[in-house]
N, C-alpha and C positions, 0 to 999 in steps of 0.2 A: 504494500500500500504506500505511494508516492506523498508526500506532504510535507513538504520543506519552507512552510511560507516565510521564514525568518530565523533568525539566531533563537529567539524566543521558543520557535516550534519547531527547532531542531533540538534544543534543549530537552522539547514537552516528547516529541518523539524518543528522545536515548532514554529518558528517567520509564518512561513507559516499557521500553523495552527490558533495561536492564530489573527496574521491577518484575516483571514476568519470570527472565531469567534466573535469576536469581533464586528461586521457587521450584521451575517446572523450565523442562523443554519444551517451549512452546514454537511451533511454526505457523507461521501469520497467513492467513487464507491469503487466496489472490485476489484484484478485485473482482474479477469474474465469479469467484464462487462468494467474494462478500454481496454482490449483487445477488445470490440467488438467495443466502440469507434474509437479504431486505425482503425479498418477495416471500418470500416463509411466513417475516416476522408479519407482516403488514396482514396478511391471510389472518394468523394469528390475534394479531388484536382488532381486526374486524370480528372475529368471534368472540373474545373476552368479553362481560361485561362491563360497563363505565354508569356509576354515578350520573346521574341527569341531571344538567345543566352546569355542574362545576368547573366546566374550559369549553373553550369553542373546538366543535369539532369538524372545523374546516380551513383551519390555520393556525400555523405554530410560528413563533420569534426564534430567532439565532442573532447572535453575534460574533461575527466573522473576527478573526486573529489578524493583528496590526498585518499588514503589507499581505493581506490576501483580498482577493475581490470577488466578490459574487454579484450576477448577473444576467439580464434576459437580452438576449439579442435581438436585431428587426425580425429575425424568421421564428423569433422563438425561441428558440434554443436557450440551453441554461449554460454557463460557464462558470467555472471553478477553478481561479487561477490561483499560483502561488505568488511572492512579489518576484520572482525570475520574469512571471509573464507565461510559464509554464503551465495547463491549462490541464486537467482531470476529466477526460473524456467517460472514465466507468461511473465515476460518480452522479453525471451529467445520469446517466441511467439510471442508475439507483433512485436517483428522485424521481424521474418520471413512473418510476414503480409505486410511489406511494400517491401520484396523481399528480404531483406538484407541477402549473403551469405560470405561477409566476412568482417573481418574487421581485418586492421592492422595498427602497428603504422604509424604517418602521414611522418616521417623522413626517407625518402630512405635508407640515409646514419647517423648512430647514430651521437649525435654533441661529438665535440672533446672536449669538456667544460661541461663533465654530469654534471659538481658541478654548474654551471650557466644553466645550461636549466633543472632539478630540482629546481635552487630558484623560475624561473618565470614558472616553471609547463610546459616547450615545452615539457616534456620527457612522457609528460601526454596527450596528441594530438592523435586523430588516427582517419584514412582514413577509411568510411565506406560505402561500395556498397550498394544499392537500385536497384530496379529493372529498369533499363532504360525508361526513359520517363518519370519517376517520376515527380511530383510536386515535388522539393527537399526541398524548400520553407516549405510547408504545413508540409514535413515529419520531418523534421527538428526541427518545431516550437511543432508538434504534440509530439516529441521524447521527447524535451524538460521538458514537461510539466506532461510524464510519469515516469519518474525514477529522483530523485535528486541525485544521481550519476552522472547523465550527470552534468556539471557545467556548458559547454556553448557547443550550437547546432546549425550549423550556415552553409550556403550553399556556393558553391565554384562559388566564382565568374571566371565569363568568360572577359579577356582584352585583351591590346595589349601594343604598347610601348607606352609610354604617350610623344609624336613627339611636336614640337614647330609649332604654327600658320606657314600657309604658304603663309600669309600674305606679299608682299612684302616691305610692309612700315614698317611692326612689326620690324625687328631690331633696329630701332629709334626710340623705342617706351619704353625709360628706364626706366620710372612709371611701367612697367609692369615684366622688366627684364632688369637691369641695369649692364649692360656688359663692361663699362668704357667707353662708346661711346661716343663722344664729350667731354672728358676730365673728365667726370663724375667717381663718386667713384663705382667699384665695388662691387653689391648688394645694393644699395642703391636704391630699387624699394618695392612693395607689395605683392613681391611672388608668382603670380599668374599661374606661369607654375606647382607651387604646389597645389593649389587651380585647375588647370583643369584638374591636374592628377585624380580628382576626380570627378567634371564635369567641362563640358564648358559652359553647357547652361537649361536655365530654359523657355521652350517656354510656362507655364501656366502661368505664373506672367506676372502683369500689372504694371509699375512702368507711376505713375504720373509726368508728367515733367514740374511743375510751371518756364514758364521763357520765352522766346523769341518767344517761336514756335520752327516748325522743317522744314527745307528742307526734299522731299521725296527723300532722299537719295540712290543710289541703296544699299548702305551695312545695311540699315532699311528698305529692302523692303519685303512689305507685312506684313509688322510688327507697322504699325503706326495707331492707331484707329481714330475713328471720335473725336474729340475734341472739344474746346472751347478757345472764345477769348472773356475775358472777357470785359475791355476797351470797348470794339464793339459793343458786347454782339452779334455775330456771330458764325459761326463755322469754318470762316476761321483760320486756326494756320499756315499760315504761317510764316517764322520766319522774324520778324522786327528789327529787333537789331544788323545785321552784323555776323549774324550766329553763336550767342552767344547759342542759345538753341541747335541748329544742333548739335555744337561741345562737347556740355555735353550728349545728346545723343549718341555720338558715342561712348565716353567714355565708357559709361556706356554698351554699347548694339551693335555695330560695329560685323558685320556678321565676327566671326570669322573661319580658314582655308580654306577660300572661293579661294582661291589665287588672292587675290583683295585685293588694298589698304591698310587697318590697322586691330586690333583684337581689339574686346570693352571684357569686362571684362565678361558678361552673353550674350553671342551670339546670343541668340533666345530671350530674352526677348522680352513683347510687351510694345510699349513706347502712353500713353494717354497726348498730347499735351494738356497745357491750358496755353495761354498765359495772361500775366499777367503783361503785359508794355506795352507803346505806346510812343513813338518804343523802348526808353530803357531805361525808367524809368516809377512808374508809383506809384497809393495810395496802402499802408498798406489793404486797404479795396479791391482792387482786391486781392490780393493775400489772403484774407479769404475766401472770394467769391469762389474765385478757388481751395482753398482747402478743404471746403467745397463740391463742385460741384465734384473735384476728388473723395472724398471718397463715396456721395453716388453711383457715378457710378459704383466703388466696387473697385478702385485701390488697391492695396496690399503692394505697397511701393509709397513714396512721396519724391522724389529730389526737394531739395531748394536753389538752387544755387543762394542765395539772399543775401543783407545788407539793412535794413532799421536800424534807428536810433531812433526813437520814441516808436515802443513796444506797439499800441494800445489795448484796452484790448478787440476790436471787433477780431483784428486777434490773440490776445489771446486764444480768444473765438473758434476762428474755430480749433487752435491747441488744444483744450482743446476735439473739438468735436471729431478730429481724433484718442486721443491718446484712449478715451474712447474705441475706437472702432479695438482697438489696431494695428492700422497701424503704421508700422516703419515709421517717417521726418528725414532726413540726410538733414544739413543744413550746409552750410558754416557761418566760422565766419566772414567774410569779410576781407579789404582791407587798410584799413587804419592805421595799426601799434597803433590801440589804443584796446580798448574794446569791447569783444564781440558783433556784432550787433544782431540785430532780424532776422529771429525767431530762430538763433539759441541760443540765452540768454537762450531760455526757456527752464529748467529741462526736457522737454518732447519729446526734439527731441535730435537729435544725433550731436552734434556740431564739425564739422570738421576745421582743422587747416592745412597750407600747409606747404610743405616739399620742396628740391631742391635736383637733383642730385647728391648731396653732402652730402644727408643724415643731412640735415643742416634744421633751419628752415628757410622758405619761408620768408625773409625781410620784409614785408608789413603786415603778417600775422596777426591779431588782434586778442589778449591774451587775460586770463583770467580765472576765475574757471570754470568755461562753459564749455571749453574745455575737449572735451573728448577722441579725436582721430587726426591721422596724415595722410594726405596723398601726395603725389606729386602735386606738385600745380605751378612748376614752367616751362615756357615751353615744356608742353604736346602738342603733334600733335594727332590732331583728324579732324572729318568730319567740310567739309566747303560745303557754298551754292552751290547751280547747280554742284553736284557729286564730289568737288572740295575737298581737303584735306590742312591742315594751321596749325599756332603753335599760341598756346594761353599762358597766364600766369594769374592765380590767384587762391582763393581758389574756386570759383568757379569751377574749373576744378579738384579740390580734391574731394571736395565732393561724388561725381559721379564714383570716385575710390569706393569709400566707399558703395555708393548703389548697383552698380554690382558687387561687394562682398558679401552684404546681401541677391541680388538676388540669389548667387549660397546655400549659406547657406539655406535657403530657398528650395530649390531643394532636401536639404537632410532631411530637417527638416523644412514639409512646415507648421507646426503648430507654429512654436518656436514664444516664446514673444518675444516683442519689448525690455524688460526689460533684458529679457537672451540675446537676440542679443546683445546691448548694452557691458554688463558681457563680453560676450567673447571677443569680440570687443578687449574689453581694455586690458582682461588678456593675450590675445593671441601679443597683439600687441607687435614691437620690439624698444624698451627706446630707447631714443635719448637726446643728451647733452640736460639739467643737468641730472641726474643721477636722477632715481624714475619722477612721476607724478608731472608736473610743468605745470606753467598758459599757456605755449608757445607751448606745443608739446601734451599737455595733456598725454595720455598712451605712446605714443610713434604712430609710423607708424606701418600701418597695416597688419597683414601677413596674409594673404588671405588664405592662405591654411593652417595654421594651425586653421584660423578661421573655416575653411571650415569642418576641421578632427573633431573638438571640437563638431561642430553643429550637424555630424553625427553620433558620439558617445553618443550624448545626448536626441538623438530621442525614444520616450519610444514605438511610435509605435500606430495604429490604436485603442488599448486596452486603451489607453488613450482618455475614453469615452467622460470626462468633456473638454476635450485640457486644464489643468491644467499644463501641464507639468509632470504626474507621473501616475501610476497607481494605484492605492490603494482603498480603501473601497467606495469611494465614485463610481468608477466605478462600485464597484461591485453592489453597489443600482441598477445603472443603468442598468446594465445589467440583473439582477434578475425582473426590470421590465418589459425589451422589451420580457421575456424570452417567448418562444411558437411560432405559427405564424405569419413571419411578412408580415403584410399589404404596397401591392406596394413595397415589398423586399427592404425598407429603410431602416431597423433598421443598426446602427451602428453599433451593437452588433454581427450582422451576420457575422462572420469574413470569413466566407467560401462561404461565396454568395448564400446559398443555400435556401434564403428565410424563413427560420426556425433558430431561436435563441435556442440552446439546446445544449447537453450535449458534441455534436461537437464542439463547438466554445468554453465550459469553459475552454478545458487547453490551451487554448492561450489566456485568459487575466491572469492565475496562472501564466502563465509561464514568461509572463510581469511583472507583478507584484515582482514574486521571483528574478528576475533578477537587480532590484535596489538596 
């Protein structure tokens, strides 16, 4: 396969090659059988199913690598030079396999700043037809993965206006959008109308909710599984403690634009009650018991809107069992203006600290190096018993910012570590008095939707065999072993569902791969 368009992508050429090598004795089809490939894949993702309406399925974007050009000629014809001037006549093929009869730049209107949209490469973008109904998806990733002139290959998503909850409580609801209402400081919330411009909701995740119980609230309904009381050793969860667990539930998971009562941060989430007090205090050893009990039922996230004070090393033991097993703990640091409590002390959960309308921190908040993150903590209204809606204050009511955060992160990036969660958490977060990372505010308060952009930028994708985080040789092991027929159409590897691991699905782990 010929592609030399620059130093740059002679570079992108050796590092790809020598990755491969490195690994496996790989020999590179020709273009002639990468063309019959294209025609495989294309077949192929005309059969797949595709989601309705999330990208247009009659044109996909590229952006072509410095000193390459791409082009339609007077008769038609498609061209594919490198900066020699040197012109890729199979490839010209390969596109007319997936229909493609035109292609032009992506810019209607040229920008009035060529010197700035040559620095970031906009002038290098272009709009390219497929034959309608396409998988745009499939042709996309297929494109990619045939020419290293394309730089990036990528489908046109389909939206609309990203509109606020139409929630009627939501405007009092400045943890989430802090509008100056009730004397508060403008912006002093977690950003989250930015965080839903990307989603709202994650209805596959299960977030564990160690703590009171729950009211079956109508703005959680249908969304509450069978659970556990531990104290009882029952299944009743309902909530004991003054609607202490109801309320961190809401937060977290409140049906949002329903146009009912308030908006929770992941609207569809599913919430797995385990109580774990009687009625609102209770041992260290429930709360292992039940975290425990959460993860084997398979939870995926764990809210700990707790303080103990002691730190046993049996509920050590159970945090030690979850993190093994790498489930995110979002814990509050507690309440008492002193040091860190349990479990959030422990390096292995996510220690949240409260914040105030003011962008201030939470008075009571209890400090320390622990401290990892910031969320609104003071006077949050959320769900109260028998359908009823209240205003609470404490970090317990942060915490729960912070989890229906990770839930939506999660949504875009449902493999991400505990440890990357964490990472962005902190880096994305917005400082707060003193200036840099201190024992009180730790990173600062959380911006939900730059968290949110981070996590989906960072997503490597299904080709991320080992869920490592990356794509690289060790995938390739993998994949070279499931390679041939797969048994019960499991293999991972199959990235076209076609029940056969083969020469269809290799350039969409290259193409993953080169894209790091």
């Amino acid at each position: 396969m010929r592609v030399l368009c620059s130093i740059e992508n002679s570079n992108f050429a050796r590092n790809l090659a020598a990755k491969v090598c490195s690994f496996l004795a790989v020999t590179l089809v020709s273009s002639s059988a990468l063309a019959q490939v294209a025609e495989k894949a294309l077949a192929k993702a005309d059969a797949a199913p595709v989601a309705d309406e999330l990208f247009a399925s009659d044109h996909i974007f590229v952006r072509v690598r410095a000193g390459c050009e791409v082009a339609t000629t007077p008769t038609g014809d498609l061209t594919f030079r490198t900066a020699t001037g040197v012109g890729d006549v199979n490839l010209s093929r390969i596109m007319k396999t997936f229909g493609v009869d035109k292609i032009k730049l992506a810019l209607t209107d040229p920008a009035k700043r060529a010197d700035i949209a040559k620095s970031i490469g906009l002038d290098r973008w272009y709009r390219v037809s497929i034959a309608p109904g396409s998988n745009a998806l499939a042709v996309a990733d297929t494109l990619r993965a045939t020419w290293p002139g394309f730089e990036i290959c990528e489908v046109d998503g389909i939206g609309g206006l990203a509109d606020v909850p139409n929630d009627p409580s939501y405007p009092i609801q400045y943890s989430l959008s802090n509008t100056g209402q009730n004397g508060g400081t403008i912006g002093a919330d977690i950003r989250a109308e930015q965080a839903w411009s990307v989603f709202t909701s994650n209805p596959t995740i299960v977030i564990a909710l160690l703590d009171s119980g729950v009211f079956p609230h109508t703005e959680l309904d249908g969304r509450i599984l069978p659970g556990r009381n531990i104290p009882l050793g029952t299944t009743d969860t309902s909530d004991v403690c003054g609607g202490h667990g109801t309320h961190v539930a809401g937060i977290m998971t409140a049906k949002g634009g329903n146009g009912s009562g308030i908006a929770g941060m992941c609207w569809d989430a599913k919430i797995l009650p385990v109580v774990i007090v009687n009625p609102c205090t209770g041992l260290e050893s429930y709360v292992a018991d039940g975290l425990v009990w959460a993860i084997d039922q398979g939870a995926d996230l764990v809210n700990m809107s707790l303080q103990y004070n002691v730190g046993s090393q049996y509920l050590y033991a159970a945090v030690q069992y979850a993190a093994a097993q790498g489930v995110p703990m979002i814990a509050s640091v507690g309440n008492s203006n002193s040091s860190v409590a349990w479990p959030a002390r422990w390096s292995e959960t996510i220690a949240v600290a409260g914040s105030n309308r003011f962008d201030m921190r939470y008075s009571v908040s209890n400090f320390g190096p622990e401290v990892d993150v910031t969320a609104p903590a003071e006077s949050i209204y959320s769900l109260y018993t028998n359908d009823g809606y209240t205003t609470r204050s404490g970090t317990s009511m942060g915490a729960p910012h912070v989890t229906g955060t990770i839930a939506l992160m999660r949504s875009v990036y449902p493999t991400m570590s505990a440890a990357a969660i964490r990472t962005v958490l902190m880096q994305t977060a917005r400082d707060l008095t003193p200036t840099g990372y201190d024992n009180y505010t730790g990173a600062g308060v959380i911006h939900a939707g730059a968290a949110v952009l981070m996590a989906q930028s960072m997503n490597p994708g299904p080709a991320d065999l080992n869920q490592d985080g990356s794509v690289n040789g060790v995938d390739l092991a993998i994949f070279m072993t499931q390679w041939g027929v797969c048994s019960a159409c499991t293999c991972t590897a199959d990235f076209n569902n076609d029940c056969v691991v083969d020469g269809i699905d290799f350039p969409y782990l290259l193409s993953a791969w080169s894209a790091q």
